[in-house]
C-alpha positions as CSV (number, residue, x, y, z in Angstrom):
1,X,27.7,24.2,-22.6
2,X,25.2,21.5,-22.2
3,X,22.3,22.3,-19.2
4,X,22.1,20.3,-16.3
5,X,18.5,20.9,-15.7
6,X,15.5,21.4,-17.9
7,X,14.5,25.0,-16.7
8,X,11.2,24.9,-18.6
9,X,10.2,22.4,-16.1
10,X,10.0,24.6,-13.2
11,X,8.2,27.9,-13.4
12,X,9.5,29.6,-10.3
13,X,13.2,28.9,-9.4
14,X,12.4,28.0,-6.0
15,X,10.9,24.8,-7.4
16,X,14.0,24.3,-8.9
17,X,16.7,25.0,-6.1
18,X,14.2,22.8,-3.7
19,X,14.6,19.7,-7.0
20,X,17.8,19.9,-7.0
21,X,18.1,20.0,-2.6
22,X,16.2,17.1,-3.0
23,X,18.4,15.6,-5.5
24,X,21.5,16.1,-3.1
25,X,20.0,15.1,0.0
26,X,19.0,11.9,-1.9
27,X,22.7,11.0,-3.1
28,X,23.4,9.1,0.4
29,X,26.1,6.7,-1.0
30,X,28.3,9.4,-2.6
31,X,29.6,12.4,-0.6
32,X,28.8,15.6,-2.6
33,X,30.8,18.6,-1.4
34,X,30.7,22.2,-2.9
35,X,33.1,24.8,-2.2
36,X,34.3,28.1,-3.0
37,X,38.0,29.0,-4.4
38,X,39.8,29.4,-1.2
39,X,38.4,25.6,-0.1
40,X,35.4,27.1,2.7
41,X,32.7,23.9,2.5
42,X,29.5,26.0,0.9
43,X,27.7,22.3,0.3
44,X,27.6,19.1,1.8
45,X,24.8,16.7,1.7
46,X,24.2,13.2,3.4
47,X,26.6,11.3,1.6
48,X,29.0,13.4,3.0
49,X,27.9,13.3,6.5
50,X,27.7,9.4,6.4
51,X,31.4,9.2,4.9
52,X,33.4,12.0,7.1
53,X,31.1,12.3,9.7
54,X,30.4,15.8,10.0
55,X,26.9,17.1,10.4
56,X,26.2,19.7,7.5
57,X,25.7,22.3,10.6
58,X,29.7,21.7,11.7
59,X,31.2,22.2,7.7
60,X,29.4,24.4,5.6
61,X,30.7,28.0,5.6
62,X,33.2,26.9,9.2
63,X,35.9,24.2,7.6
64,X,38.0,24.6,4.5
65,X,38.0,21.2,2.7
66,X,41.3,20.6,3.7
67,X,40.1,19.2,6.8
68,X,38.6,16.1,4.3
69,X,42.0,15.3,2.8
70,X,45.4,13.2,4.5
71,X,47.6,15.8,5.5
72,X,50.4,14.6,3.8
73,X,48.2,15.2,0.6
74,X,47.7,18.8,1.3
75,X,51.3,19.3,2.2
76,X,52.2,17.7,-1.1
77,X,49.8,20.2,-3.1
78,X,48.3,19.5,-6.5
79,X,49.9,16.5,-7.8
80,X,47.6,15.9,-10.9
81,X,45.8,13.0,-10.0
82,X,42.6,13.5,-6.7
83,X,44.5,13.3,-3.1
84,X,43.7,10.5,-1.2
85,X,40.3,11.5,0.6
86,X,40.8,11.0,4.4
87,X,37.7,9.6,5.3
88,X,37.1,7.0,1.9
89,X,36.9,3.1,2.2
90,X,39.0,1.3,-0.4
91,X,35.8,0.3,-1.6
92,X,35.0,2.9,-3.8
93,X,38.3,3.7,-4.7
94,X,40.2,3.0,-8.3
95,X,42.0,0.6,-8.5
96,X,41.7,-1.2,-5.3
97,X,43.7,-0.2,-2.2
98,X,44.7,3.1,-3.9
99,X,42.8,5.2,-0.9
100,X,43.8,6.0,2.2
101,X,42.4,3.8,4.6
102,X,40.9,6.2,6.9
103,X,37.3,5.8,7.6
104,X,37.4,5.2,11.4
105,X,39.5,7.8,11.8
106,X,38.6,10.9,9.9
107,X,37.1,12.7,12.6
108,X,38.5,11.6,15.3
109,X,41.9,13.2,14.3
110,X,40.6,16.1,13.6
């Protein structure tokens, strides 16, 4: 398995958990989420806040990520292919149009 991070860089692994914070919190145009197997948020970094609108505070170890998802994804379970995030632009989405259109109103149906 290839490494992620060049270990011998840091010398205590507190330098390296606060590189790679700082790495996360700098991602601000893509939402970076990490959860555990039963779905409770454990991550979530300003990317995230900026796309659902949850403050970090609100999410991490409160929601499960089905929350982030249309429910008619959820319902439908694994399909294969990523559900259709609930609070994504069709921006970012491959090919064009193939998100759901929800970005003014992720959190407010929530």
């Amino acid at each position: 398995m290839a490494s992620l991070l060049d270990a011998s860089t840091f010398l205590d692994p507190t330098d390296a958990v606060d590189f790679i914070a700082n790495v996360l919190e700098a991602s601000t145009e893509y939402s970076i989420i990490g959860k555990d197997l039963d779905g409770r948020i454990l991550l979530w970094n300003e990317g995230a806040r900026r796309i659902y609108g949850y403050e970090a505070a609100e999410v991490v170890g409160k929601l499960n990520s089905d929350v982030l998802h249309d429910p008619a994804d959820v319902d439908a379970g694994p399909t294969g292919k990523a559900p259709s995030p609930a609070g994504a632009g069709t921006a970012a989405c491959s090919p064009p149009g193939s998100c759901s259109p929800r970005v003014a109103t992720a959190r407010a149906s929530q």
